[in-house]
C-alpha positions in Angstrom: 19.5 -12.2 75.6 17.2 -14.6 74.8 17.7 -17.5 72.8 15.7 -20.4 71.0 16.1 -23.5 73.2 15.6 -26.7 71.0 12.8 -28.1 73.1 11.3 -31.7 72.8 7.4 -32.0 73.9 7.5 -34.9 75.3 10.2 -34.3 78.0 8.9 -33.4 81.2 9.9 -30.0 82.8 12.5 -30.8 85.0 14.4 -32.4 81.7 13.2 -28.9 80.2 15.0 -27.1 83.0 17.7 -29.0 83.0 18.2 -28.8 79.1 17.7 -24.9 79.5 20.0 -24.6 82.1 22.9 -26.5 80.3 22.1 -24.2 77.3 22.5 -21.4 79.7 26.1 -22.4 81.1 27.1 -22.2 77.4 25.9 -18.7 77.2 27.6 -17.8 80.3 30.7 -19.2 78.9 30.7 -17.1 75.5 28.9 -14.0 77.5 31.6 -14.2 80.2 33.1 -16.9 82.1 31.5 -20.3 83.9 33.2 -23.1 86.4 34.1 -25.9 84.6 32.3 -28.1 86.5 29.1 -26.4 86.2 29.4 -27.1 82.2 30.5 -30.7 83.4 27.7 -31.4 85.2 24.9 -29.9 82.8 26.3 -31.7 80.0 25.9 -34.6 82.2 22.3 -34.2 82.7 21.8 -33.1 78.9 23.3 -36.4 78.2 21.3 -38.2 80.4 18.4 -36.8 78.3 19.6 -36.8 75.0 21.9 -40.3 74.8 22.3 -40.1 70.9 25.2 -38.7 69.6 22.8 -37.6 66.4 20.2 -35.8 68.2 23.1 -33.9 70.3 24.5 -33.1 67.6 20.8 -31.9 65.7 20.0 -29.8 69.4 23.8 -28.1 69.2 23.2 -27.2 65.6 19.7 -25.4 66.1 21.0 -24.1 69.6 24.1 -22.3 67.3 22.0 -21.2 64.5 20.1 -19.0 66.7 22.8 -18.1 69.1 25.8 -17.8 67.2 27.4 -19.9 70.3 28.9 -23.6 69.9 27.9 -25.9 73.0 30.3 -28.4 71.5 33.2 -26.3 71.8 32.8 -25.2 75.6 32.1 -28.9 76.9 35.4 -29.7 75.2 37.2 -27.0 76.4 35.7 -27.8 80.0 36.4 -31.6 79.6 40.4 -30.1 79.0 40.5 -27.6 81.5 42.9 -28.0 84.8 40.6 -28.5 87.6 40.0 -25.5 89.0 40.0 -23.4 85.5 36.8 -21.5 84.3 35.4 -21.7 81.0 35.2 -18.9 79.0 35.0 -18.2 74.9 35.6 -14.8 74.7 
C-alpha cells in the first residue's frame, strides 16, 4: 500500500530515505513481521533526524492518521523484545 510519509522540505534525501524507510519497518511490522533490530536501528536514524520528542510525536500522529498503524507502539515493543524476537502487530 501506499501511505503518506510526513515529509519535511528541508531534509535532504538521504534523511528522506531514511525517514521513509523507518516508516516502512513499521508497516512491515503491522503487514507481517520485521527484526527487531531493523526497527531499532531506523528509529535510531529517525531520531537522529527528528531529536524533539514534540515533532516525533506530531510525525507518528500524521503517519497513523493515514495508515491506521502506531510507529510508537512497535519501537516499544522492539525496545522489549528478547534479542533475537521479531516484531510483529498482527
Amino acid at each position: 500500500m501506499n501511505y503518506h510519509y510526513p515529509i519535511d522540505p528541508d531534509w535532504s534525501t538521504e534523511q528522506v530515505m531514511d525517514i521513509v524507510q523507518f516508516f516502512n519497518t513499521v508497516e512491515e511490522a503491522y503487514e507481517g513481521e520485521v527484526e527487531k533490530e531493523k526497527v531499532l536501528e531506523y528509529y535510531k536514524k529517525f531520531k537522529n533526524i527528528v531529536p524533539a520528542k514534540d515533532e516525533e510525536k506530531t510525525m507518528f500522529k500524521e503517519f497513523e492518521k493515514h495508515s491506521g498503524y502506531i510507529p510508537y507502539k512497535v519501537v516499544k515493543k522492539a525496545q522489549e523484545a528478547e534479542q533475537s524476537e521479531n516484531v510483529t502487530m498482527k
